[in-house]
Backbone as a ProteinNet text record, in pm:
[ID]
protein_1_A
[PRIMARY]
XXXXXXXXXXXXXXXXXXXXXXXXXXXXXXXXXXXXXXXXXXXXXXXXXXXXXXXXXXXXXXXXXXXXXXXXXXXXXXXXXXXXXXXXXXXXXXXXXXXXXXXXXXXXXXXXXXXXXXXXXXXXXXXXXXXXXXXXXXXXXXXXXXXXXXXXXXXXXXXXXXXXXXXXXXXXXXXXXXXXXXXXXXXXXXXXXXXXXXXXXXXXXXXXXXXXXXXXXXXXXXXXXXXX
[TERTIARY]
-971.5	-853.3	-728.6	-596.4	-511.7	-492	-642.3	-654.1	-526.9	-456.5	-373.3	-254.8	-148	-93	3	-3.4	126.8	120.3	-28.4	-34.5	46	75.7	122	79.3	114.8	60.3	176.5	205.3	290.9	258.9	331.7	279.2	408.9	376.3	452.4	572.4	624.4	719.8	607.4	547.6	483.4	275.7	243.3	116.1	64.2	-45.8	-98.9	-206.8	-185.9	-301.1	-246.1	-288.3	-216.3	-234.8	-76.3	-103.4	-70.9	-49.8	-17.7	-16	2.5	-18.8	118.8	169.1	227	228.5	329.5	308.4	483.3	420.7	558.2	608.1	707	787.5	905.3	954.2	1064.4	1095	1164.5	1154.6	1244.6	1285.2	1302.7	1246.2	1227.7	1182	1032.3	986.9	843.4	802.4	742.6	697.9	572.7	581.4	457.1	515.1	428.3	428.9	527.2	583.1	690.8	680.2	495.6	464.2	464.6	463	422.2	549.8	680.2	789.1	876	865.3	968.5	984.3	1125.1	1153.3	1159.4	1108.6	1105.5	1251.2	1256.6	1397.6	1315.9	1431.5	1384.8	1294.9	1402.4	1359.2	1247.3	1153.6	1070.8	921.3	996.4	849	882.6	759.6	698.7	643.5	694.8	628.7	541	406.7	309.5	316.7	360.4	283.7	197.8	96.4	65.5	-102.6	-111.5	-241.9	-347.8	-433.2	-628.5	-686.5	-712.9	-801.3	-655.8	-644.4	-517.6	-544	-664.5	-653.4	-684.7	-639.5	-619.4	-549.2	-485.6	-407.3	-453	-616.8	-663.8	-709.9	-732	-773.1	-698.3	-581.9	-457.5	-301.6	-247.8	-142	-11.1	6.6	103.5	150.7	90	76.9	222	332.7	465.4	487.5	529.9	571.6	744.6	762.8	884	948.2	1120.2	1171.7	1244.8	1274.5	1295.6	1456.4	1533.1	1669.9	1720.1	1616.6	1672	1481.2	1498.7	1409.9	1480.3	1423.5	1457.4	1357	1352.3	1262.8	1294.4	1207.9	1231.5	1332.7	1405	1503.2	1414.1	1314.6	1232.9	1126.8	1079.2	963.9	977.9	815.3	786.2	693.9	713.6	581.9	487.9	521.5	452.3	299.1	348.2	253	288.1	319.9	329.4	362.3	439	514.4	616	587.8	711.4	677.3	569.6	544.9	548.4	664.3	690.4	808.3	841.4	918.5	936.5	1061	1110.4	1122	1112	1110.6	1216.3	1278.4	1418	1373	1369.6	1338.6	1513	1490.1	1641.6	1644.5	1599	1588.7	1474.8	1530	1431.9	1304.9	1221.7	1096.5	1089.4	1029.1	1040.2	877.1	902.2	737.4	681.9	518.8	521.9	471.7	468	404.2	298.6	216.6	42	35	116.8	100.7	1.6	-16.4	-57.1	40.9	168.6	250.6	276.4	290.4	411.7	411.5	529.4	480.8	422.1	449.3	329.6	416.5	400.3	473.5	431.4	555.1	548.5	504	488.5	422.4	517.4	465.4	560.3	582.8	714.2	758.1	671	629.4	574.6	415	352.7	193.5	185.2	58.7	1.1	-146.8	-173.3	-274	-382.6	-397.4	-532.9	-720.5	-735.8	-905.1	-926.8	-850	-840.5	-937.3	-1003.7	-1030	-972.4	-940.9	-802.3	-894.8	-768.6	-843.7	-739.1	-804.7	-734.8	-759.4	-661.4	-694.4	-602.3	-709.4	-605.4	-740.1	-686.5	-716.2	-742.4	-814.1	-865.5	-1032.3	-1064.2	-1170.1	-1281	-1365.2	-1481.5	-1541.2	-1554.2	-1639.4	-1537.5	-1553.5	-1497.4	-1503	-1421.4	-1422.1	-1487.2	-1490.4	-1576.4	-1425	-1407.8	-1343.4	-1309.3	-1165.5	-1113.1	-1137.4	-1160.9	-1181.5	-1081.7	-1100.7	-1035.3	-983.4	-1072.5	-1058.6	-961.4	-893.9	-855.5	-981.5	-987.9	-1093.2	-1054.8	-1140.3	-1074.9	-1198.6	-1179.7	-1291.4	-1234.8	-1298.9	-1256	-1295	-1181.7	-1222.7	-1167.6	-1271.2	-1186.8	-1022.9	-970.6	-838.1	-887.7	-823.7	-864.2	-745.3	-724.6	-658.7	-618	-471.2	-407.2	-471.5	-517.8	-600	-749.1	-782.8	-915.6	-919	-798.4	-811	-775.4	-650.2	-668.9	-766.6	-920.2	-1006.7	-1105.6	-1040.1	-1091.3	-961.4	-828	-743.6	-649.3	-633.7	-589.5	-362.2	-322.9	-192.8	-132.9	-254.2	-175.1	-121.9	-196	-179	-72.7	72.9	176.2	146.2	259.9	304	317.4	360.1	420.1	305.2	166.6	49.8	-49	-132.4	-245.3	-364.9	-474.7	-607.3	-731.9	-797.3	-856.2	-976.2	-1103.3	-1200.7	-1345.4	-1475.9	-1623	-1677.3	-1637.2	-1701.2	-1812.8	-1863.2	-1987.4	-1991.7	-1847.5	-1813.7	-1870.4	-1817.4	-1893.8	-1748.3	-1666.2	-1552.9	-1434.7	-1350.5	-1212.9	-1146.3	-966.3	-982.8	-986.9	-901.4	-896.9	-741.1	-702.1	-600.8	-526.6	-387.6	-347.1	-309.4	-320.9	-345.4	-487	-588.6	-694.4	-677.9	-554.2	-560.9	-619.7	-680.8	-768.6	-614.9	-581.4	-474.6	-557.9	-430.1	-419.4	-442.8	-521.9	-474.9	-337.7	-296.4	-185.6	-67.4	-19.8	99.1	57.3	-73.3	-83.7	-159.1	-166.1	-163.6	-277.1	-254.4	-340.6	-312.6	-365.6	-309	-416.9	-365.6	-522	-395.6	-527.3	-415	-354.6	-244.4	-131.9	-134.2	-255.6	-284.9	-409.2	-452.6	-574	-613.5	-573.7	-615.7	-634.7	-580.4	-628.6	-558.3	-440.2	-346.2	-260.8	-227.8	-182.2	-204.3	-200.7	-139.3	-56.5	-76.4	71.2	43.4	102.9	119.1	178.4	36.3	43.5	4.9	-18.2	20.5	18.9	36	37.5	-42.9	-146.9	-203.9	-157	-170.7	-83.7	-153.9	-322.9	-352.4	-493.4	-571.9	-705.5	-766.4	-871.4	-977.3	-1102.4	-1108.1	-1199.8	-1183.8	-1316.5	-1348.1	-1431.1	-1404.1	-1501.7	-1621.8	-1563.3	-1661.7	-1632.4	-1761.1	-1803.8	-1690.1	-1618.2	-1542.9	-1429.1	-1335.6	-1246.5	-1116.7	-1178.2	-1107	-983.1	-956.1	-850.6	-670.1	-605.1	-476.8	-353.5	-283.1	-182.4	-58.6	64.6	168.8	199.8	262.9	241.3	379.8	323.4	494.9	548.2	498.4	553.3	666.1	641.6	753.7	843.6	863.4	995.9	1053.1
44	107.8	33	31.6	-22	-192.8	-247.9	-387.8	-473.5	-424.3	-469.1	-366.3	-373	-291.5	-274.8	-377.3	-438.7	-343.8	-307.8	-224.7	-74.1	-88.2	48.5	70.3	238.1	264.5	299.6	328.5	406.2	495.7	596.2	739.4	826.1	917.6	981.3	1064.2	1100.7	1196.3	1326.4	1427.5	1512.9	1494.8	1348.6	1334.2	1245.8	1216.6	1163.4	1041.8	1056.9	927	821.3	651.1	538.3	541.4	504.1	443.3	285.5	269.3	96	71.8	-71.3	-128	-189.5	-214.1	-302.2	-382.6	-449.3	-499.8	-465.4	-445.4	-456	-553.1	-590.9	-798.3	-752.5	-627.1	-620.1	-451.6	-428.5	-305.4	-202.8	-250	-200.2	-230.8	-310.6	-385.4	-403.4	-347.4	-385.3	-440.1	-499	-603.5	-535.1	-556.3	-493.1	-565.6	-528.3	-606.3	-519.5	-635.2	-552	-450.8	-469.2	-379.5	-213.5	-225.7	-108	-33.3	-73.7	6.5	-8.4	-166.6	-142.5	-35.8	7.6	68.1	256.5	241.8	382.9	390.4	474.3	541.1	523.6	518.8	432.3	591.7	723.5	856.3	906	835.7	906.4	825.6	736.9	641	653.7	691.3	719.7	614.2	554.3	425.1	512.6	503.1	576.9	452.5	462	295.5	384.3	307.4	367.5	434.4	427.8	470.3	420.6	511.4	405.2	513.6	634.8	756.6	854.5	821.4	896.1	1013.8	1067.4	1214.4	1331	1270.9	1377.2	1267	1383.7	1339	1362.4	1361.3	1354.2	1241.3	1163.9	1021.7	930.2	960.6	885.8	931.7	931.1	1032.8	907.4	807	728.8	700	771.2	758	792.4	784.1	855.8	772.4	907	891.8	864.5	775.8	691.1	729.1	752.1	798.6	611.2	609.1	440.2	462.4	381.6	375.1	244	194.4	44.9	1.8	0.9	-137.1	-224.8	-341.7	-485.2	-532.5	-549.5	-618.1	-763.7	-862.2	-974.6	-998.4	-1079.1	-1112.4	-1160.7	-1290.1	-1336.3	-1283.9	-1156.5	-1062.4	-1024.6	-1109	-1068.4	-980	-887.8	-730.4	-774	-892.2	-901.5	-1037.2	-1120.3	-1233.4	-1232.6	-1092.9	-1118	-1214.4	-1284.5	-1413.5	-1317.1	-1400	-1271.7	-1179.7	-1163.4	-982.4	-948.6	-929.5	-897.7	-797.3	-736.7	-665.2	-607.4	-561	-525.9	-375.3	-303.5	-171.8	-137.9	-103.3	-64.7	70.5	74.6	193.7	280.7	409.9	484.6	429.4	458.8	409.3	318.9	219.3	132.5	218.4	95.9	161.8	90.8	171.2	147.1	129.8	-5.2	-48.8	0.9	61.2	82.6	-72.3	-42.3	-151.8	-169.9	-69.7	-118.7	-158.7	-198.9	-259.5	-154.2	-112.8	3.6	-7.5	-20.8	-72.9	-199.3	-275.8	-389.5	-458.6	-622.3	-671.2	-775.5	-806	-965.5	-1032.9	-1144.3	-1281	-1336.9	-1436.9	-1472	-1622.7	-1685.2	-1820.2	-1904.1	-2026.1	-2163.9	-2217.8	-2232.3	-2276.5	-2385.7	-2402.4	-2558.1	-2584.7	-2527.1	-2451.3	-2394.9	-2428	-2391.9	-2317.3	-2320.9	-2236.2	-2239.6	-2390.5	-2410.3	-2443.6	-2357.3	-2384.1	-2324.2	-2189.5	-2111.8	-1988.6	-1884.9	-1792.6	-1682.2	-1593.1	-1458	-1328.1	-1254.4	-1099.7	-1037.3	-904	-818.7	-706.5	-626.2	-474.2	-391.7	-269.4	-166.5	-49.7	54.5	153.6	174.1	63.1	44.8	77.6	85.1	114.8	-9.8	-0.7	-93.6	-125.6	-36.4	-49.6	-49.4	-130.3	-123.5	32.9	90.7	211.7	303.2	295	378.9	470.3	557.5	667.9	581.4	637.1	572.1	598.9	517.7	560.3	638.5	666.4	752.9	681.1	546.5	471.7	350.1	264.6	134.2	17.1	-44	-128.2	-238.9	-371.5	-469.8	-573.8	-707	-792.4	-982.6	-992.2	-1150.9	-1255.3	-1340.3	-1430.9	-1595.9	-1624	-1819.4	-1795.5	-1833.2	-1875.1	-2022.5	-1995.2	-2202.4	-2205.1	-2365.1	-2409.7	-2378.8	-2423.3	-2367.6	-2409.7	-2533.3	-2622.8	-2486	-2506.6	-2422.8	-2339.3	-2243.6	-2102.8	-2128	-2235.7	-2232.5	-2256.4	-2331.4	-2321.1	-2204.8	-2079.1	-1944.1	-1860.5	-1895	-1821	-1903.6	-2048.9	-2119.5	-2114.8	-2140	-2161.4	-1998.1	-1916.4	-1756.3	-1816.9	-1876.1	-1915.6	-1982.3	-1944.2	-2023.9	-2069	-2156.7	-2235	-2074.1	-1981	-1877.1	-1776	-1768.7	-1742.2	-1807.9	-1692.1	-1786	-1706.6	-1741.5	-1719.3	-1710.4	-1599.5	-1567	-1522.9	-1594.5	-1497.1	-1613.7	-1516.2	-1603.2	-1648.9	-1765.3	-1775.6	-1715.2	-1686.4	-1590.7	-1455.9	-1404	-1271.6	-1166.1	-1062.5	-1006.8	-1020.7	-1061	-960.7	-1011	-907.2	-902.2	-798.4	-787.8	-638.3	-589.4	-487.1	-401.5	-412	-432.6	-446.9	-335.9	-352.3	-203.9	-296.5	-339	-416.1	-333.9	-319.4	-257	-76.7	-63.2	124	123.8	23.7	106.2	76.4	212.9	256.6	201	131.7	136.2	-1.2	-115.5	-220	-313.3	-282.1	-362.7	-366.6	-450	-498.9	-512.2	-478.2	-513.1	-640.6	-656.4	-754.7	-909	-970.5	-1083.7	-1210.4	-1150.7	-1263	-1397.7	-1436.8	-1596.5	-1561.8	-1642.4	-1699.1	-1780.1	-1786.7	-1870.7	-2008.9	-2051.5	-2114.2	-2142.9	-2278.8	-2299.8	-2213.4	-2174.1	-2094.5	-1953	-1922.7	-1778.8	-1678.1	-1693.3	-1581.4	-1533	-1554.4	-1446.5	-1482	-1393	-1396.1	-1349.8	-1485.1	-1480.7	-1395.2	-1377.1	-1314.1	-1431.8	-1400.1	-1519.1	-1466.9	-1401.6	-1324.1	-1165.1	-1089.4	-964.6	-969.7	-864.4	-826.7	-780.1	-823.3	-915.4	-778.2	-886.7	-887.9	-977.5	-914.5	-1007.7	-923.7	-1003.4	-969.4	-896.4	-724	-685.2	-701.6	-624.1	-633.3	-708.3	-830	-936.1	-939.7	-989.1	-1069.4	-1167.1	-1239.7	-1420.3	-1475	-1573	-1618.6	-1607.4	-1469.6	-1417.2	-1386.9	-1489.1	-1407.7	-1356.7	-1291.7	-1206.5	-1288.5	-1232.6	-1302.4	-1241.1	-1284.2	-1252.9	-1367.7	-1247	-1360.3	-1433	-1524.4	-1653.7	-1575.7	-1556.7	-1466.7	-1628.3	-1740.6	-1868	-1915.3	-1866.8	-1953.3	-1857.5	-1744	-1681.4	-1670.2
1482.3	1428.1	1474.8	1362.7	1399.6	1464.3	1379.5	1399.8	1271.5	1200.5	1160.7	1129.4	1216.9	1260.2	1178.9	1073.8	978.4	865.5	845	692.4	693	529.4	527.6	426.6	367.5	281.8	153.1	68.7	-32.8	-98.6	-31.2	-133.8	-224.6	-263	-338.6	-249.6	-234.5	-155.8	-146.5	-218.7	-194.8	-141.3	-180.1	-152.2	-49.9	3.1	90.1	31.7	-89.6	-138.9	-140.3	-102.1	-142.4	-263	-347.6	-491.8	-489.7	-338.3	-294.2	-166.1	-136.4	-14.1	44.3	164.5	194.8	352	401.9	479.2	551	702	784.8	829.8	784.2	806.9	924.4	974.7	1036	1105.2	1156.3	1252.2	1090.6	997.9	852.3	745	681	548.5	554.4	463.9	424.4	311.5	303.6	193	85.4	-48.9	-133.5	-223.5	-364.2	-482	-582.8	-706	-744.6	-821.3	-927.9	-986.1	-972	-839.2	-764.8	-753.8	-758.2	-719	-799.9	-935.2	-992.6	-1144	-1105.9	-1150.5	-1126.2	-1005.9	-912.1	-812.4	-774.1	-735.3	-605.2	-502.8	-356.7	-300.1	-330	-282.7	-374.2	-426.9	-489.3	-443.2	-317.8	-217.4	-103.8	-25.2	111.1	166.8	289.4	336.4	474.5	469.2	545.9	696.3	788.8	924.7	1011.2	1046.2	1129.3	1078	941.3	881.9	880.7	878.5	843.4	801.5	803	729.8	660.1	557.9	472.8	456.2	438.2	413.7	519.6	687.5	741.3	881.8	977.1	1070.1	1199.5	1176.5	1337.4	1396.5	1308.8	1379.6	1477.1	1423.9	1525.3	1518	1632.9	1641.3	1659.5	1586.4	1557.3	1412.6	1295.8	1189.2	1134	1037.3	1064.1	910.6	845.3	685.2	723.5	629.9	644	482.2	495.8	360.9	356.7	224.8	188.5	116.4	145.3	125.1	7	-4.8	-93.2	-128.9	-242.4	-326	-370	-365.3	-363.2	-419.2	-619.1	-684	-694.1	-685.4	-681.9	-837.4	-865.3	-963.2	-1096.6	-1090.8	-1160.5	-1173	-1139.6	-1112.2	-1312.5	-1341.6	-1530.2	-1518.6	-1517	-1596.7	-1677.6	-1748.4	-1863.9	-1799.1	-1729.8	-1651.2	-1515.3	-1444.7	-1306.3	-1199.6	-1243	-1180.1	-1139.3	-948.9	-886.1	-840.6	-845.8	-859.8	-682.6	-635.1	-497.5	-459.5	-405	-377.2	-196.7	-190.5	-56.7	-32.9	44.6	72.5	165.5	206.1	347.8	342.5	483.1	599.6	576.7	567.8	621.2	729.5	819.5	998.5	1011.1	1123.1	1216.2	1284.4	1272.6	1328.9	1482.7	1600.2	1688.5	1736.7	1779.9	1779.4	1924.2	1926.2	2082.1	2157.7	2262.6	2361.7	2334.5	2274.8	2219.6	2157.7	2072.6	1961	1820.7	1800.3	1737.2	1562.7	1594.3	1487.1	1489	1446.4	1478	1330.2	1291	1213.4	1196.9	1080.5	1065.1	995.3	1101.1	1111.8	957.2	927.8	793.8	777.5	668.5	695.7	679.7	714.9	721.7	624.6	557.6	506.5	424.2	309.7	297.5	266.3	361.5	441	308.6	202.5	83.6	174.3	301.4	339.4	272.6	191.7	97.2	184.9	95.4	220.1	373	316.5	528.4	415.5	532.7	518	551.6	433.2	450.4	429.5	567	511.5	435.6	284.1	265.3	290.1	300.9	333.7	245.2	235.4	164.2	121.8	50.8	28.9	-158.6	-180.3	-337.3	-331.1	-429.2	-489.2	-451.7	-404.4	-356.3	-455	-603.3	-690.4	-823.4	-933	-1022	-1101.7	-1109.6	-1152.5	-1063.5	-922.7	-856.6	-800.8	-658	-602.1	-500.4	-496.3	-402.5	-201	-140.9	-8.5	98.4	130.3	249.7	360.5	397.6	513.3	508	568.7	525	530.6	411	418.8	433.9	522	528.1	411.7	360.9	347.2	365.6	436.2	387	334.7	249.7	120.2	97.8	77.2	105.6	-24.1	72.5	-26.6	-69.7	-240.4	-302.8	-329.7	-363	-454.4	-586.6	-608.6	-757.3	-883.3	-829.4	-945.4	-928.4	-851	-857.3	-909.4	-893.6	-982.4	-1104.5	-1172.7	-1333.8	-1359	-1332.9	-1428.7	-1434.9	-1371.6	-1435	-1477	-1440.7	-1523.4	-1619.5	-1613.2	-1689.4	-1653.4	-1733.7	-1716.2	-1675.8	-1651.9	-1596.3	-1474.4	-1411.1	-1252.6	-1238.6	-1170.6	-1149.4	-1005.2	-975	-825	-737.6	-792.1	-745.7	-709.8	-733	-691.9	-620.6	-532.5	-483.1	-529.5	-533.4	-523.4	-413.7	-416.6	-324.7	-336.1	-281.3	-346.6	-388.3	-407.6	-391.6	-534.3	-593.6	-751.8	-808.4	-718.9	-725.2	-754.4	-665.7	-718.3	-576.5	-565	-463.3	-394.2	-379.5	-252.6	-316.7	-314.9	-389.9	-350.3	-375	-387.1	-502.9	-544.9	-655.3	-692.5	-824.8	-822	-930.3	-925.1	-1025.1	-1177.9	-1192.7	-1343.3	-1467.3	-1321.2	-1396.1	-1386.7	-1318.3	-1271.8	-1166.6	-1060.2	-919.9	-841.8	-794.6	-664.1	-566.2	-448.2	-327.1	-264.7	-293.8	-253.1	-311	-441.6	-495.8	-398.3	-379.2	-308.9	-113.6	-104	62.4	85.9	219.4	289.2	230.9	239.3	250.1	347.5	451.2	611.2	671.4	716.6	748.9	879.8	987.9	1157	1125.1	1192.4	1197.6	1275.1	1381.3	1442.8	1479.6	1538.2	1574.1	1651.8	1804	1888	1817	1672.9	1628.6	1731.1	1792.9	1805.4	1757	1592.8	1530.8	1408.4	1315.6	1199.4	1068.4	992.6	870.4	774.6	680.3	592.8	497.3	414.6	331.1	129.7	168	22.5	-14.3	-99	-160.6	-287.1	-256.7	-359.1	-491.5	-578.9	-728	-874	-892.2	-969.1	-1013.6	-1104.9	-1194.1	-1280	-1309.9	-1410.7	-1315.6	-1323.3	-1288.6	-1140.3	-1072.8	-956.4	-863.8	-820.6	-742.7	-886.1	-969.1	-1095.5	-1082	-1113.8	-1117	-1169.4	-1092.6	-1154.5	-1204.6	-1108.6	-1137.6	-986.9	-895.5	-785.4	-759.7	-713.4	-708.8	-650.8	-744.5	-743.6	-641.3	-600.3	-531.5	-512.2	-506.8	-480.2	-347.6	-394.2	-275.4	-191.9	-49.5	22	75.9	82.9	123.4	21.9	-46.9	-156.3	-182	-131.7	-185.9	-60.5
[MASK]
++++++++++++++++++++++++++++++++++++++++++++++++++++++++++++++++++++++++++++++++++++++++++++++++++++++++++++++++++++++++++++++++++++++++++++++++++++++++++++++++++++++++++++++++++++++++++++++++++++++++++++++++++++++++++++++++++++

């Protein structure tokens, strides 16, 4: 529990289900995808830190629903081919991280660093099964990030500079994305270490978008957080 301390969740002002994911970049601002918020009123989203079993509050007693003061959709963010598709969240108030680390955020990537050929985890609260029920738990899985060239020859010119790809040609681990309707991984984390020694890591994309769920040949898309 609380092995990535960065995730959050987005809920409704009155509910407890994720309908998205994000990531904590700062003791205010959280990071998610733009699909997910644009066009919502900042008071009508709940930034959850602190979560891993959403539908009850005994598992851990740091969990703390957050009211949001500002969305910040990316400018070039298209609805129509998801180029962009990122967005910013602002806290009313700063979050105050403890010493356990239990909250904190996640460091962002280097400038430049295409992170081609590392192995990334995502996490979030989507559907394991294409059309299956959503989980209760935060799930994590991890998936070779490829190359841009690699992924146009299963999505072709969808794939901008402004995306990455993630995921087993074979099929079998992905997440779930809200393009197809499965709530709760869209807009969270997709992190690789930041270093050889493997003491921390970046945040290297947001869950975007694809075809289906971990199908052959379809791996799962997200925006590149390096280039914006």
């Amino acid at each position: 529990m609380h092995e990535y301390p960065w995730q959050v969740a987005l809920t409704s002002t009155t509910g407890t289900r994720p309908f998205c994911g994000g990531s904590i970049i700062s003791d205010q601002w959280n990071l998610t995808a733009a699909h997910c918020v644009s066009g919502s009123q900042p008071s009508s989203v709940i930034v959850v830190i602190g979560e891993h079993i959403w539908n009850t509050t005994a598992e851990t007693n740091v969990t703390q629903r957050r009211a949001a003061s500002q969305i910040m959709v990316h400018s070039g963010y298209n609805r129509n081919t998801q180029d962009n598709d990122i967005a910013l969240i602002k806290l009313t108030s700063p979050i105050t991280f403890p010493a356990d680390n239990t909250i904190a955020p996640v460091c962002l990537p280097a400038p430049g660093n295409l992170y081609d050929s590392v192995t990334a985890t995502v996490t979030g609260w989507g559907t394991t099964t294409s059309g299956g029920s959503q989980p209760v738990n935060l799930y994590e899985v991890d998936v070779p990030k490829m190359t841009n060239s690699q992924c146009q020859q299963y999505y072709g010119s969808a794939i901008t500079t402004n995306m990455i790809c993630a995921g087993l040609a074979a099929g079998g681990k992905d997440q779930t994305h809200k393009s197809n309707y499965f709530p709760g991984d869209s807009g969270g984390p997709l992190v690789t270490y930041g270093n050889a020694a493997q003491t921390y890591m970046v945040l290297i994309g947001a869950v975007s978008w694809g075809n289906g769920c971990a199908l052959p040949n379809y791996p799962g898309v997200y925006t590149r957080v390096g280039s914006k």
